[in-house]
N, C-alpha and C positions, 0 to 999 in steps of 0.2 A: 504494500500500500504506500502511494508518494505523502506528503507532507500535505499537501493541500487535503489530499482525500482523505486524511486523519482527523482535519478539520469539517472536510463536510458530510464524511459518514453516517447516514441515519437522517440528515436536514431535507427539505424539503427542494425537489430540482430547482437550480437556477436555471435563467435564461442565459447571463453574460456572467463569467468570471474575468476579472482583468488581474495579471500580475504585473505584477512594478520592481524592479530591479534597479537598486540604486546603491551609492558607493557608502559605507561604515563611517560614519561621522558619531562621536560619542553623545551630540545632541539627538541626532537623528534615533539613540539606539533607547535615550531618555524618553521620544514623546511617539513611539511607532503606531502609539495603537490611536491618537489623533492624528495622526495624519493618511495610517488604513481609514478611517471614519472618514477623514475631509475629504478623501477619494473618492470614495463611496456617497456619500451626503449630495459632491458635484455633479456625480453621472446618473444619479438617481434622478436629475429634475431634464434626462432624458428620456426618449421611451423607450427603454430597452427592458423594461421586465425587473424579473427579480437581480439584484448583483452580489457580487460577490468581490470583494477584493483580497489579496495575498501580497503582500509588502515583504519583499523579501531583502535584509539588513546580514546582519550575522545568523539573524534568526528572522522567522516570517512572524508577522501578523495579522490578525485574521479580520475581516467587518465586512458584514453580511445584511440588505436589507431586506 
């Protein structure tokens, strides 16, 4: 099972999952899971359905709406 699908094992189907890939900054590793949300928060007032985002740092973050 990859890392995302540990995360959405069992949830309800998304339509869009977007992943984001960005460079280890020790701010960035302080606020991951605001900025997984402000990702998510953004594309939501798109019409794509359900989202999913995965922020991946040193480690991933998960926000889901």
């Amino acid at each position: 099972m990859t890392e995302i699908a540990a995360f959405t094992h069992g949830l309800p189907a998304l339509d869009v999952v977007i992943e984001v890939r960005t460079k280890l900054f020790e701010h960035r590793v302080r606020d991951k899971q605001r900025r997984a949300d402000l990702i998510r928060d953004r594309l939501s007032t798109l019409p794509l359905g359900q989202i999913g985002v995965w922020l991946i740092l040193s480690e991933g973050a998960w926000s889901q709406s």
